[in-house]
SEFIRO-628087 format. One record per atom (N, C-alpha, C, CB): residue number from 1; residue in one letter; atom name; y, x, z. Coordinates in nm, 4 decimals. Glycine has a CB too. Layout:
// residues N
VOZA   resi   resn   name          v          u          w
VOZA    NUM      A     CA          Y          X          Z
...
This chain:
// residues 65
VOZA   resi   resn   name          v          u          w
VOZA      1      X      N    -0.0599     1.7128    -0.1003
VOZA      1      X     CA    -0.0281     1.5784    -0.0558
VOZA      1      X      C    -0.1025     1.4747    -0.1392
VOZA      1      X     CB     0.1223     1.5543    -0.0629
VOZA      2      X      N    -0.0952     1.4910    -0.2755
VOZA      2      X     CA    -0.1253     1.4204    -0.3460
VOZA      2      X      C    -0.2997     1.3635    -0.3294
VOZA      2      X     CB    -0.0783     1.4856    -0.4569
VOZA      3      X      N    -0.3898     1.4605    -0.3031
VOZA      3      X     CA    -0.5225     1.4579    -0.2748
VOZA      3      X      C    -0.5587     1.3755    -0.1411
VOZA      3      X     CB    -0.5668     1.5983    -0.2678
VOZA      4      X      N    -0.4774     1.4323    -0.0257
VOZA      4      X     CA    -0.4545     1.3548     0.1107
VOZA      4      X      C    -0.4493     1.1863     0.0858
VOZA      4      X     CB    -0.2992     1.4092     0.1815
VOZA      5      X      N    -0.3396     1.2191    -0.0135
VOZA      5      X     CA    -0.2643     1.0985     0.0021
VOZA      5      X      C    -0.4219     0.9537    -0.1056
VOZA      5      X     CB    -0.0474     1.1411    -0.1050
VOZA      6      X      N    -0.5139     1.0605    -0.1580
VOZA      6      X     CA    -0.6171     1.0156    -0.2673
VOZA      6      X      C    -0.7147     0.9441    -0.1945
VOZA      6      X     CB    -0.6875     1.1347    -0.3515
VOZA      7      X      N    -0.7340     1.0449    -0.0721
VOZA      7      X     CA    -0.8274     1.0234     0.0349
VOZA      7      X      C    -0.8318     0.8740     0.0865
VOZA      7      X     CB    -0.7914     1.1173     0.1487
VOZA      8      X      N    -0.7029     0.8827     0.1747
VOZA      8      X     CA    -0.6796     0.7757     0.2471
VOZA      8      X      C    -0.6730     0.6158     0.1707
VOZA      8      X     CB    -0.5549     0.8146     0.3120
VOZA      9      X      N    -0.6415     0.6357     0.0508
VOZA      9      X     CA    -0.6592     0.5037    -0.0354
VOZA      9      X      C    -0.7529     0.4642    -0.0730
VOZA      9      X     CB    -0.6094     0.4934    -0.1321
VOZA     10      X      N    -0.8838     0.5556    -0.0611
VOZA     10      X     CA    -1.0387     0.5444    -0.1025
VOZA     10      X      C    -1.0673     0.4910     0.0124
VOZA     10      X     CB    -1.1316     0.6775    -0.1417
VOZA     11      X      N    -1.0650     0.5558     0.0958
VOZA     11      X     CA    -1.1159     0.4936     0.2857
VOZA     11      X      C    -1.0595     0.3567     0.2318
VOZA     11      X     CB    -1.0043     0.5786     0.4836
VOZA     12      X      N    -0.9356     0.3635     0.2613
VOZA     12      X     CA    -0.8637     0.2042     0.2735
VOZA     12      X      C    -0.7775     0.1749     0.1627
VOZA     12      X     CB    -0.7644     0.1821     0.4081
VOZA     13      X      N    -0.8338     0.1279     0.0341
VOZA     13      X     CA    -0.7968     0.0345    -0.0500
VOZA     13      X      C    -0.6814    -0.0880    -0.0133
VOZA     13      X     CB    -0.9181    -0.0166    -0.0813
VOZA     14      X      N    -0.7109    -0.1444     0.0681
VOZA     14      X     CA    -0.6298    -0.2755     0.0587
VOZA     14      X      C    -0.5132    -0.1953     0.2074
VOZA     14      X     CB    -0.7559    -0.4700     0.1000
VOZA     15      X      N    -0.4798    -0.1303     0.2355
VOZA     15      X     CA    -0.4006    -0.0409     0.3333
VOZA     15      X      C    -0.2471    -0.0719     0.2605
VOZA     15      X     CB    -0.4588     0.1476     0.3339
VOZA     16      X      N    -0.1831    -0.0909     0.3442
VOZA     16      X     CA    -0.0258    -0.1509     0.3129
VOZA     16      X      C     0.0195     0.0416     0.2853
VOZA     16      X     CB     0.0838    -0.2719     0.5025
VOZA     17      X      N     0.1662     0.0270     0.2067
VOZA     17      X     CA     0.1987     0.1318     0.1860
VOZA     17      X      C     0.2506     0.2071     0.3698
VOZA     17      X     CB     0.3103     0.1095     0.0574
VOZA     18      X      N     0.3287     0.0783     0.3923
VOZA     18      X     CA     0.2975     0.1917     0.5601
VOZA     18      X      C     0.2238     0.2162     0.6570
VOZA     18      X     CB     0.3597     0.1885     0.6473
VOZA     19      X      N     0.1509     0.1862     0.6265
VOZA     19      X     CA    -0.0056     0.2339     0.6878
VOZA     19      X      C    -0.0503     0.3822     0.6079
VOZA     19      X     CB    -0.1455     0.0919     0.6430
VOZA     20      X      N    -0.0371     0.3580     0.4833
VOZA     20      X     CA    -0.0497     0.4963     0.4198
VOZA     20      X      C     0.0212     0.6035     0.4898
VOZA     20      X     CB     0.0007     0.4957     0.2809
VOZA     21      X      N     0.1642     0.5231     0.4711
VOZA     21      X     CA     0.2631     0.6736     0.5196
VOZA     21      X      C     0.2062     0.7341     0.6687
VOZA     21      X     CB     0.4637     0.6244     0.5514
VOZA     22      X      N     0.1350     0.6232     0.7604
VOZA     22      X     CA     0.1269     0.6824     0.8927
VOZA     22      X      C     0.0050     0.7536     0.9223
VOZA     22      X     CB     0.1436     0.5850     0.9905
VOZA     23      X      N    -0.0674     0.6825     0.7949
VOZA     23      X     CA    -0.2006     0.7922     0.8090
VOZA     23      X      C    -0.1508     0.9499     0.7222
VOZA     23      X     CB    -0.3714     0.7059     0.7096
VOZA     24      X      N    -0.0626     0.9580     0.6244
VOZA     24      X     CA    -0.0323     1.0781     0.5829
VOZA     24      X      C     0.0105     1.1344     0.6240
VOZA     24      X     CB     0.0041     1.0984     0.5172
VOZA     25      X      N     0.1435     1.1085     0.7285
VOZA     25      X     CA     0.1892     1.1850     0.8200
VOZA     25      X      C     0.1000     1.2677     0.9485
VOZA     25      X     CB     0.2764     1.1020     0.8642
VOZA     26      X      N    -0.0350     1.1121     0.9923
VOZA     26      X     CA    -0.0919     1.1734     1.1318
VOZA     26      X      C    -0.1745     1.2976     1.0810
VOZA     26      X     CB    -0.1987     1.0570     1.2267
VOZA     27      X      N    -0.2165     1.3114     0.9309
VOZA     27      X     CA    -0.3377     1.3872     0.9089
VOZA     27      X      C    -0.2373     1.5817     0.8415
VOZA     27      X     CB    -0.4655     1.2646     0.7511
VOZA     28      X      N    -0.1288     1.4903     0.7689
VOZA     28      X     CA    -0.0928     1.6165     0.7330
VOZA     28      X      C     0.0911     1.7076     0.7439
VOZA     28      X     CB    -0.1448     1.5982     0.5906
VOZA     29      X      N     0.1074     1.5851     0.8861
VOZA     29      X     CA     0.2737     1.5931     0.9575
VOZA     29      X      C     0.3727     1.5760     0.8333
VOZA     29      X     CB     0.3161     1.7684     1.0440
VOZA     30      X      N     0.3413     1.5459     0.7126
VOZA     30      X     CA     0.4213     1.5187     0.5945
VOZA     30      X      C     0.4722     1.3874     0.6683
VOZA     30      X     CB     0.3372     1.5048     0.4344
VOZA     31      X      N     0.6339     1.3650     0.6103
VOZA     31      X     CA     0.7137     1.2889     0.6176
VOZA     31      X      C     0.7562     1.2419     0.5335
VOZA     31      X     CB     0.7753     1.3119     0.6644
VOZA     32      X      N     0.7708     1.0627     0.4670
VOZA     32      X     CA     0.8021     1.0705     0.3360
VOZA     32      X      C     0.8469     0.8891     0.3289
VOZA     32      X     CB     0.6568     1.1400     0.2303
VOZA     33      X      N     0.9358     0.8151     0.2263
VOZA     33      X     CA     0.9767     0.7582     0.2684
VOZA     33      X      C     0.9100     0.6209     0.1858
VOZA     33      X     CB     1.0971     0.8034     0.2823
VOZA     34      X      N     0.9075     0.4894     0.2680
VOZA     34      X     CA     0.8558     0.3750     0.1530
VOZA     34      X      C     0.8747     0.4232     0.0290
VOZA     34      X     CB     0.9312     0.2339     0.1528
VOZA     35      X      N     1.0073     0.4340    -0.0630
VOZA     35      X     CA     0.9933     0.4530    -0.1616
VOZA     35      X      C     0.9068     0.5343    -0.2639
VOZA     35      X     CB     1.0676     0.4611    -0.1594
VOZA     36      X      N     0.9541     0.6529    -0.1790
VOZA     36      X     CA     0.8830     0.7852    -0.2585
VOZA     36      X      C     0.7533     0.7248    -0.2201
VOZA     36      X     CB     0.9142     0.9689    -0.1993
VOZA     37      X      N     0.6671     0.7358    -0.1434
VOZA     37      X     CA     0.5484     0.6517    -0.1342
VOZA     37      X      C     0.4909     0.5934    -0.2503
VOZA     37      X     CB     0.5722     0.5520    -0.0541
VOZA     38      X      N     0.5459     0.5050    -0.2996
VOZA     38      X     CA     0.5667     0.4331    -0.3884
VOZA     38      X      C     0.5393     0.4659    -0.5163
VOZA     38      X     CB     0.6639     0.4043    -0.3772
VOZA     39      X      N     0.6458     0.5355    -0.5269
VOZA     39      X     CA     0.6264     0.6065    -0.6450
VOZA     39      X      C     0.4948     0.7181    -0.6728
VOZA     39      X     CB     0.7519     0.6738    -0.6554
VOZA     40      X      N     0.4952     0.7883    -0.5656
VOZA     40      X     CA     0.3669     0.8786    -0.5578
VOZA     40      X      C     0.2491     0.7812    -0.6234
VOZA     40      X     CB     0.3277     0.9280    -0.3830
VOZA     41      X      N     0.2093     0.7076    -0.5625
VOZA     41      X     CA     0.1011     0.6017    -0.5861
VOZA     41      X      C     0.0871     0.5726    -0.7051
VOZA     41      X     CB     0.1166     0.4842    -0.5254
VOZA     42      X      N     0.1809     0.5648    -0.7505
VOZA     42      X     CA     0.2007     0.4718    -0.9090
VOZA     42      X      C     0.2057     0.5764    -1.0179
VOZA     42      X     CB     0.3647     0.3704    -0.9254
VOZA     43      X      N     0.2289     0.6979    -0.9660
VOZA     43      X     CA     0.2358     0.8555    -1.0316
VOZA     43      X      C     0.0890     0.8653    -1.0486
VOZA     43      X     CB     0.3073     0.9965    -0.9245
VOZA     44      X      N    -0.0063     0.8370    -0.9569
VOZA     44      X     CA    -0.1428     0.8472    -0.9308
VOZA     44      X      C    -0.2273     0.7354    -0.9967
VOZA     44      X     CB    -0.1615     0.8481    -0.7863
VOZA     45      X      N    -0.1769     0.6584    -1.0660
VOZA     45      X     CA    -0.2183     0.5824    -1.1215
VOZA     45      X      C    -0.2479     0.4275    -1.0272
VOZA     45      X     CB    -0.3177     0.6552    -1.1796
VOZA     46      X      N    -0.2357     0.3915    -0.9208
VOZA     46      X     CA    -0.1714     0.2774    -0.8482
VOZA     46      X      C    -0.0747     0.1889    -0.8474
VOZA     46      X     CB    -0.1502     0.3009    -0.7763
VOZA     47      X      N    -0.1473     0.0738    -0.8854
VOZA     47      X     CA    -0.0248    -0.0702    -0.9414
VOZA     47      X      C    -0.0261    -0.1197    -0.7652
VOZA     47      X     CB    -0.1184    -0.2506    -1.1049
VOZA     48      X      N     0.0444    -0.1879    -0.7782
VOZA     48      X     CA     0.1062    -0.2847    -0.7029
VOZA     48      X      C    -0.0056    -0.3935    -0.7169
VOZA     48      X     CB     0.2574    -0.3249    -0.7549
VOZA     49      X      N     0.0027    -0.5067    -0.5858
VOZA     49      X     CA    -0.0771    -0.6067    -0.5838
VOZA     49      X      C    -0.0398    -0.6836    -0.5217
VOZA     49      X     CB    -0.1779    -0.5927    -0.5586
VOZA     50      X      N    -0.0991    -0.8123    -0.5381
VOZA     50      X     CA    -0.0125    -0.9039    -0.4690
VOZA     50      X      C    -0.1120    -0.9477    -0.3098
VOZA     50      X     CB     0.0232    -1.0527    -0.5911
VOZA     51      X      N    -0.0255    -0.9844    -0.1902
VOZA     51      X     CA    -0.0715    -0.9758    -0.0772
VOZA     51      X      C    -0.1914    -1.0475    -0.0596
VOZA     51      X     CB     0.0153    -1.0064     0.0026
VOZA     52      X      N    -0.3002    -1.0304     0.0032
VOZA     52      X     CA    -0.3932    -1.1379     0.0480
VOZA     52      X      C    -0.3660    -1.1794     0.1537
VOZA     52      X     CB    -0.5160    -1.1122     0.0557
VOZA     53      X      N    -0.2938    -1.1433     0.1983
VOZA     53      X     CA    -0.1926    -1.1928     0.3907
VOZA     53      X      C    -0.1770    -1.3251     0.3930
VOZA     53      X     CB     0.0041    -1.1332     0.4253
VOZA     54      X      N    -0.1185    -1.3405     0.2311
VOZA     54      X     CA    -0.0547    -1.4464     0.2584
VOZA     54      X      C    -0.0810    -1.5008     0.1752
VOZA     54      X     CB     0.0558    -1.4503     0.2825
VOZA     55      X      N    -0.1800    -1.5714     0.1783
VOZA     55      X     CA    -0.2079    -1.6737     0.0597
VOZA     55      X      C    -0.1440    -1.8092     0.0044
VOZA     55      X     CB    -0.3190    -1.7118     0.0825
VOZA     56      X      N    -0.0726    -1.8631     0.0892
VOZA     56      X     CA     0.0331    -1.9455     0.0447
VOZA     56      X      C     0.1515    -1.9186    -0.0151
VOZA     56      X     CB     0.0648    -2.0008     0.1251
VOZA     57      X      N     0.1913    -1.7836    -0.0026
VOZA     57      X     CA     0.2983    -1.7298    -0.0949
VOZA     57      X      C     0.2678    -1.7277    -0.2808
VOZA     57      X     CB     0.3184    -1.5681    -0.0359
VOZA     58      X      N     0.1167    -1.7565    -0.2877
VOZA     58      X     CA     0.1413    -1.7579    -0.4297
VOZA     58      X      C     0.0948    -1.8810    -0.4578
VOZA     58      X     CB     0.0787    -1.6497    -0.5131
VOZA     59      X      N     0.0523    -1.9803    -0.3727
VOZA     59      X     CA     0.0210    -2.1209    -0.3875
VOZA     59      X      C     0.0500    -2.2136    -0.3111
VOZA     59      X     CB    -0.0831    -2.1392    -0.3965
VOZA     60      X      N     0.1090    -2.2997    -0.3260
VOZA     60      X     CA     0.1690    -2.4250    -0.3190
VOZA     60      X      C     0.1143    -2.5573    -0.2983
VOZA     60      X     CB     0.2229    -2.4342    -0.4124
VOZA     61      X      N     0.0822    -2.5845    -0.1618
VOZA     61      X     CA     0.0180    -2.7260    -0.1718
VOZA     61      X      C     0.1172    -2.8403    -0.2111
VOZA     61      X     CB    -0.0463    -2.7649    -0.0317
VOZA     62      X      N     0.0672    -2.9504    -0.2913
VOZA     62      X     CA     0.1702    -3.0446    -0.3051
VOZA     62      X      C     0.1837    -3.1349    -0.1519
VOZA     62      X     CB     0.1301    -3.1422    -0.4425
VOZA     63      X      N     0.2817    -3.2202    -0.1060
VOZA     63      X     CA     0.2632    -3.3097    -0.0432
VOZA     63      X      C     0.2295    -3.4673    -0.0802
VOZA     63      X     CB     0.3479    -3.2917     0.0120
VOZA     64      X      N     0.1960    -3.4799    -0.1299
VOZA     64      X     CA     0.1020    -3.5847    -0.2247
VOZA     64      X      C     0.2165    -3.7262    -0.2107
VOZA     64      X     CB    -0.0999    -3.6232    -0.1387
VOZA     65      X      N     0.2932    -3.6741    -0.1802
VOZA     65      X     CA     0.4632    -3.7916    -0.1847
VOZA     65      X      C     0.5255    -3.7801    -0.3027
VOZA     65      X     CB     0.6072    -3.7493    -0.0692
């Protein structure tokens, strides 16, 4: 799993964790849950990051009032 799971994060780096899970499941019918996910990743040496989705979640325009 762990190698699978190595693969798919090289292809796709910026890949949300459930996107992972659905590519791990389609390639190797493993079933597994956000969390554990999670943890796997971070077992593997994978931090957490903050979204580029949403770029206003970490910045704040003023309203100049």
């Amino acid at each position: 799993m762990a190698e699978e799971l190595m693969r798919l994060v090289a292809k796709s780096p910026n890949a949300t964790v459930e996107a992972l899970l659905e590519g791990l499941t389609a390639r190797t019918s493993i079933t597994a849950s956000r969390a554990s996910m999670q943890r796997t990743l971070s077992r593997l040496g994978f931090s957490r990051k903050n979204s580029s989705a949403h770029p206003n979640a970490t910045r704040r325009e003023s309203s100049g009032a």
